[in-house]
Structure formats: C-alpha cells, structure tokens
N, C-alpha and C positions, 0 to 999 in steps of 0.2 A: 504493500500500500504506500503510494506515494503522493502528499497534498502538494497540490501545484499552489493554494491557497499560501503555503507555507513558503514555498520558493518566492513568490512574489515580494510577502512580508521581508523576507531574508534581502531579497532586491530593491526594495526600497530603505530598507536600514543603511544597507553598502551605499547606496546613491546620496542619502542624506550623510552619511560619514566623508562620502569626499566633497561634498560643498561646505561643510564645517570646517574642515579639516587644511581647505585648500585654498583662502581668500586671496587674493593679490595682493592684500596689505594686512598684515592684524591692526593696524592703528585704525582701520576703514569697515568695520563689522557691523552688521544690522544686528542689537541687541539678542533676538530670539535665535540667533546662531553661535551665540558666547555662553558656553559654562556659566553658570550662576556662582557671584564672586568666592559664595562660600554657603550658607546655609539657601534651602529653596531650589527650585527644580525650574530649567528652564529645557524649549524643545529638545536642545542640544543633549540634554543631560539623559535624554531616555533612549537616545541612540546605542551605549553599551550596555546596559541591561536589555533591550530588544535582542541585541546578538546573543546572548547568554538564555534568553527566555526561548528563544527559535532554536538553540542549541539544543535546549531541556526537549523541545516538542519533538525533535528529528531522532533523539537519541531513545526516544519511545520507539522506534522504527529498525532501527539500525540495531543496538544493544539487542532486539529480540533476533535476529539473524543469528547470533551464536550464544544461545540458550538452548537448552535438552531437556526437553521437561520441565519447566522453567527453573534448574540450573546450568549456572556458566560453564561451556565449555571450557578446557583450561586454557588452552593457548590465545583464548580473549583477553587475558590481561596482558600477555605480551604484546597484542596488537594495541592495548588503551595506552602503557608505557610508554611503548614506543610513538603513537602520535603525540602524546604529551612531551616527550622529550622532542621532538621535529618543532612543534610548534612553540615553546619555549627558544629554541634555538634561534628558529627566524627573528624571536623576539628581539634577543641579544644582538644579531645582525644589525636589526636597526633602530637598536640604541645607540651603536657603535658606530655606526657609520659617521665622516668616513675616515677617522683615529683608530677607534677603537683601542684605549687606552684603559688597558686591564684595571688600573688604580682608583679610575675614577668612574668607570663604565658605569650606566645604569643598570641593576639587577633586575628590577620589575618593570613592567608595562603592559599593556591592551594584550597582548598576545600573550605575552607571562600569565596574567591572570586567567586569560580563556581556557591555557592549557593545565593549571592547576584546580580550576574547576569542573575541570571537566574530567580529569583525573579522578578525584575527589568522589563527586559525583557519581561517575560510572562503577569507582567500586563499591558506594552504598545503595545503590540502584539494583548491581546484582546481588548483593548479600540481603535485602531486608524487602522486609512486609511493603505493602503500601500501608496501612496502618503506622509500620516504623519509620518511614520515611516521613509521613506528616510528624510524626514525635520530634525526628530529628530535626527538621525543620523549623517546628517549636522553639525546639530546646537551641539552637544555634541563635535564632533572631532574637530570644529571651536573653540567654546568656551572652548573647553579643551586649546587650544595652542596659544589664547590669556593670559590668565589669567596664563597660565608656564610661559608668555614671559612678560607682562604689569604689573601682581602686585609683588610688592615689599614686599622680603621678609624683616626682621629683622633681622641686622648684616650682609648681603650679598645682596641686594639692590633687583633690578629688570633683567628679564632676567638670572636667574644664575640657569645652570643644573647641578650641582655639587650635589653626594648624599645628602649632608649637607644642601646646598643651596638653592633646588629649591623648589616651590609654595608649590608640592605635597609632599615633606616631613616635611613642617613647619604644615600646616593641622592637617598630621596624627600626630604629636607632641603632636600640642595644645589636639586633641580630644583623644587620646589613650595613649599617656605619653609616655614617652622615654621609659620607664622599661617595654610597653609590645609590643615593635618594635622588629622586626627583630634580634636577635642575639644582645640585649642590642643595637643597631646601633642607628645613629639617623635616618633614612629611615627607610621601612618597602616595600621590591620590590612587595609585594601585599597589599597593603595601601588602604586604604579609598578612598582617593581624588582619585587616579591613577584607581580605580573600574570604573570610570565614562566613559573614554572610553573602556573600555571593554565589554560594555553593547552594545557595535556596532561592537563589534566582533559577537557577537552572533547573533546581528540583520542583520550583512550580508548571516550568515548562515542562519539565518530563509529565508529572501528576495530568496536565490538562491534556497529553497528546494521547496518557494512555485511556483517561476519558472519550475523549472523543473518536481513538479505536470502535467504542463499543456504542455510539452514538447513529442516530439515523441522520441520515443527511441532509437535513432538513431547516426550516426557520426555526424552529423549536429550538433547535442546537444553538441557531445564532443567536438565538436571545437570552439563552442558558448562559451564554458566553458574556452578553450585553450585561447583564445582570450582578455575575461574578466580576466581572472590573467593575463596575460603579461601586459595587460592595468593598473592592480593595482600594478603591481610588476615597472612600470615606473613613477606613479604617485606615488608611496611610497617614490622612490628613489630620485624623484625631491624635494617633501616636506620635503623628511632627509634633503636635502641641507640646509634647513631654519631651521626647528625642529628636531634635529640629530632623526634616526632611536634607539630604547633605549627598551629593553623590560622590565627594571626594574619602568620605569616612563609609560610604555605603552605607548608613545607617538602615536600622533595624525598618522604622518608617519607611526610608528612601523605597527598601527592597517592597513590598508591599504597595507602597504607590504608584512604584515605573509598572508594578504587573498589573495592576491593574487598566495602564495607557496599554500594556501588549496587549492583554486581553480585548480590550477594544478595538484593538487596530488587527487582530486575530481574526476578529468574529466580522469584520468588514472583508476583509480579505476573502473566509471562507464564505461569507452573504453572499458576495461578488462571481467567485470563481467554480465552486463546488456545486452551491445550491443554484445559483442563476443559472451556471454555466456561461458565464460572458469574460471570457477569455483573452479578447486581442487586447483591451486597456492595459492587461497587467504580463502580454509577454515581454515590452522592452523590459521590466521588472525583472522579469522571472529569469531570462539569460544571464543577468547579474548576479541573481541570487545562486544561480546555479556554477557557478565560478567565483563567489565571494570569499575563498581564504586568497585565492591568485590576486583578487583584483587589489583585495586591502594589503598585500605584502607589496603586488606591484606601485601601486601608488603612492606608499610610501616611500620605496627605495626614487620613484620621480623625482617626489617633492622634495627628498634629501639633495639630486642631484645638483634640483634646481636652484637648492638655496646655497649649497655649501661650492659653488662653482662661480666666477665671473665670467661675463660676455667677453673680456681679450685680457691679455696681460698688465696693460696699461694703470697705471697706478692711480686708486681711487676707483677702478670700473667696478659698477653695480652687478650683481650678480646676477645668472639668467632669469630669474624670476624676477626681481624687481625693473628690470629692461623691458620683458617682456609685456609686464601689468604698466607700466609707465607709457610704451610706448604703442602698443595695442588694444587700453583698455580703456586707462586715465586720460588719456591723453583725451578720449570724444565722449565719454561716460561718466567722466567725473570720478571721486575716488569714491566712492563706495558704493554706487551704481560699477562701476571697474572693477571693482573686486568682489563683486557680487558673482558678475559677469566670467572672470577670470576663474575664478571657480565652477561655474555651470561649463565653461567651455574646456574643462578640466574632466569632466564630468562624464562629459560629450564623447572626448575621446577615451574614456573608461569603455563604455556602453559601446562604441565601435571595434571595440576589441572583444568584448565578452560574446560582441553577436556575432563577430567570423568564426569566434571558438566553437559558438554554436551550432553555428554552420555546418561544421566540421567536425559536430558532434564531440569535440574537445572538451573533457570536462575534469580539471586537475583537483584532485585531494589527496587530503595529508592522511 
C-alpha cells in the first residue's frame, strides 16, 4: 500500500524547505518565512516536524515489509543502523563543508536528528504494543517538561528557557562542547537532549499511518483526521501556556501542536488525492516528495556552493549568490520581492530535476 496523499505532503514540505531555506538575502525575508525568534510557532517552524511526522506515517508501511508475524526479522536492524549511520553522515558533510574542520565541526543538525529519530523510533516500533508506544510517548513529552522545568541548571537555576539557560542546552554542553554547537552558540536548536521529544513526532506519524491502514477510504476518514488536529492544535496551545510552544527546545507543547498543523494538512492531502481522486494538482508535488532525501542533501551542498564561492578572484568580489540575487533579482524586484523571487527560482530548478528523475523513473534512497 502506497499513499500518493502522502508523497504529495512529503513534496510540498521539501518545496517549502527550499524557499525558507534559500532567500537571496536573509536581511530581505517576508516575516512568515523566518523561524520564530524564540518562543511561538511561525509557518516556517512546522516544516521539520512535517518531515518527521510523514516519516512516522511511511514507516507504518515500510517497517511492516520485514516483520514475520508481527516480529522483526533480524537482519532489519542492520538495515535501520545502517541508514541511520548514511544519513547522519550526509549530515556531517554538510556541516562541514567546505573546511570541514574536525575541532570545531558541527555535531548535530536536520539530518542528525532525522537519522536519530528514526533510529530510535524504529527500534520501539518493533519491540512494543501500540498501547506501549502511546505510554512511551506519554512518558517522553511528560518527562521531557518536567526535567526543562524541575532540574537546575548551573548559573541560571531551575525553570529557565532562555537559549543559554535551559536543561537542554547545559546537556548538549556538557556532552558535545560549546565548539561543536550550533554557530559556536551555546545551544544547538537540534541538540541531543531536545532529540528526545522528537522521537514522538515520528511516533505520532507512525500511530496515524497504522490507523489509517485499517480505515475506509472515505470523508469519514478525513474528518476523523480534521478533528484529531484541531484536538492537538488546542491541547498544544493550552500546554504552550505552561511550556511556551518553542521549536528550537522542541518542547513538549511545540511537538503536539506542529501535529496537529500535519494532521490537517494530512487529511487535505488524503480529501484531495485518495478520496476525490484529483490527482494532476498534486503530481508536481508528489515527484519531489518522491526524491526528497536527494533533493534536501542536493540543495544544500548548492546553496553551500553558492555562498562559500566568489564570482572571480578579484578582491572584495561578492560571492555567487549574492551577484547572482543582486544582479538578476534586486536589481528589477526590489530586495525582498528579489529574494522572495530568488528562492522560488531556486525552487524551480529543484522541481526540474526531480521530474526528469521521474521520468526516468529514478528514484534514490538511503
């Protein structure tokens, strides 16, 4: 069983990650394409729990390919390991690029974490109940927002959400060092510690895909779907009230409230594709979704290229990106119509490569 609903969702995640990800100028961003500074959720911010959430739902699919009665074959974990170590890898790639300077390399990132949670994940997916898996889930988002709120850090006490301050960035400190955190910071917005609920992102996704297995294929479904978000999208908002909503700590809230935006943006998708059966709006989507670890590894080694490179040798030359957004974008678009621009046409040429891959029935996974 394979939801094209689900590809689609997967294709427009990727799509929305490289126009966040790629503007011609960061001084020039249309607010609702910026991270939210620190507590609060803006669109931007529900892009990596989408990937993790669509993770969760595929991996209802896939995970059951090598089960026997529903226990795991053995040699399935040497296949989880090993894409967990691939995908980690790539990660390091491109933090590194293009030094790659052992001392101060960054440890964690977007791929770090995908491949730790999904590590994670897959082996409490095959070992436990679904009964046990809601407990762990529980007990993860509980004891996640005890221990942000009850232990005490050093120099900033107990209670303190402040990058500097809280539980999950004294952790990643102690265990990773300042020097391979985030942008020298003392945080790391995909840290160690903060990994832990995110491992119930994925387990939501899993829970709803093995639902929906057993589901008829109908509105009924979509509105069972409709229902369960606005239920998470109200229980997120009341737990921000206590645990602000925060996607760089992943709070306990945060996770509960992006599922709830998948879950709706799930059940439009399935409304759309499954039950209507109206298909052509969402194949430029679905090509992307369908080649999204290539497209996110490719885009980024681009956008490294583009920035860590000058247009000629000449002293003071702008680099290719900024040449590029200056003299093709800004220069008739203004800056941030230009770098709006600059990224859609980033975008453009993403979506032109995923659909010859198509084409050619090319379809690369880790």
């Amino acid at each position: 069983m394979r939801l094209k609903s689900l590809d689609v969702f997967r294709g427009i995640t990727i799509a929305s990650m490289i126009i966040v990800n790629n503007p011609g100028s960061w001084n020039h961003v249309y607010p609702p394409l910026l991270h939210a500074k620190w507590h609060g959720c803006t669109p931007t911010d529900l892009i990596f729990p989408f990937f993790l959430f669509i993770m969760g739902v595929a991996m209802t699919f896939s995970l059951s390919k090598y089960t026997d009665k529903n226990q795991p074959i053995p040699h399935i974990y040497q296949r989880i390991f090993r894409r967990c170590l691939i995908i980690f890898l790539f990660g390091l790639l491109l933090n590194g690029f293009p030094n790659y300077n052992l001392a101060t390399i960054r440890v964690m990132g977007v791929l770090q974490r995908i491949s730790l949670v999904y590590l994670l994940a897959a082996i409490a997916i095959l070992n436990l109940s679904r009964k046990q898996l809601y407990g762990l889930a529980t007990t993860l988002l509980i004891g996640y927002w005890i221990a942000m709120q009850l232990i005490p850090v050093p120099g900033y006490g107990l209670g303190n959400l402040s990058p500097e301050g809280n539980f999950a960035a004294y952790i990643d400190r102690l265990i990773l060092t300042q020097q391979h955190l985030w942008a020298g910071k003392q945080y790391d917005p995909e840290g160690l510690f903060s990994t832990l609920p995110a491992i119930v992102t994925v387990l939501i996704g899993y829970l709803t895909g093995e639902w929906l297995k057993h589901q008829s294929t109908n509105s009924r479904t979509t509105l069972n779907m409709v229902i369960s978000g606005l239920s998470c999208l109200v229980v997120g908002y009341l737990w921000g009230l206590f645990f602000p909503i925060n996607k760089a700590l992943w709070t306990s809230s945060y996770v509960i409230f992006t599922a709830g935006w998948a879950l709706l943006f799930l059940a439009i998708c399935y409304q759309a594709m499954e039950v209507r059966g109206w298909h052509k709006w969402g194949h430029p989507f679905e090509v992307m979704g369908l080649n999204a670890i290539f497209i996110f590894i490719g885009s980024g080694f681009l956008a490294r290229v583009m920035i860590y490179n000058n247009i000629n040798r000449a002293e003071n030359s702008p680099t290719i990106k900024i040449w590029i957004y200056e003299h093709f974008f800004q220069s008739w678009a203004g800056s941030f119509n230009g770098s709006l621009l600059f990224a859609i046409v980033n975008l453009l040429f993403w979506w032109k490569i995923s659909d010859l891959m198509y084409r050619r029935s090319l379809f690369i996974k880790v």
